[in-house]
N, C-alpha and C positions, 0 to 999 in steps of 0.2 A: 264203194264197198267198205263197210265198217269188219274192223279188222277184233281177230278173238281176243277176249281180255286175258291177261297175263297174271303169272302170280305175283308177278311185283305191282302189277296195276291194283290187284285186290286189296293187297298187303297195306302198300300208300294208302287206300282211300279208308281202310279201317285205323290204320295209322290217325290218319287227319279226324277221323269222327272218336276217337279217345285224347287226343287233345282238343278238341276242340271241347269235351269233357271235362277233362281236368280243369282249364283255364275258366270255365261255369264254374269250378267247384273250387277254384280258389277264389273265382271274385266273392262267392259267396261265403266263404270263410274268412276274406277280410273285411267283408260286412258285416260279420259274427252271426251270419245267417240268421240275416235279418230280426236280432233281439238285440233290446239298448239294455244294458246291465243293469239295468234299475227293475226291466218286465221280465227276466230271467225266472223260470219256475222248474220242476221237478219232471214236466214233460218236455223242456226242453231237451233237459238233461238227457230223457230216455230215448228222445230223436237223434241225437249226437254219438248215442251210446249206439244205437241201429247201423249209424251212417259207419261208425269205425268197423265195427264187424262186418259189415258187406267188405269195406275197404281191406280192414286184413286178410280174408279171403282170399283177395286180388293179390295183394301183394305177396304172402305166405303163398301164393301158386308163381309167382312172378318170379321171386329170387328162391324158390324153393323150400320154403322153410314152414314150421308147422305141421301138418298134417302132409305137405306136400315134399317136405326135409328127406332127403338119401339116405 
């Protein structure tokens, strides 16, 4: 008999799939996501410029600040 999931079962396994996020998202920023500084162009820029604003989002909801600030 398989027994009910838990909220800390939940919690862990969403836990593990945002690191396992993060750690993608740093290999690929110390790969400079995937551009050699020589092929560097203006759409990189504006992909970089995308990825931070999703990212402070998260975070200004995270530690509360921003839009999400007390």
């Amino acid at each position: 008999m398989s027994r009910k999931p838990t909220a800390i079962d939940a919690f862990m396994a969403r836990k593990a799939e945002i690191d396992a996020m993060l750690a993608r998202l740093q290999a690929l920023s110390d790969d400079h996501f995937h551009v050699s500084p020589n092929e560097v162009t203006w759409g990189h820029v504006g992909d970089l410029d995308h990825y931070a604003e999703l990212l402070k989002r998260i975070t200004d909801c995270a530690f509360r600040e921003g839009e999400y600030a007390e």
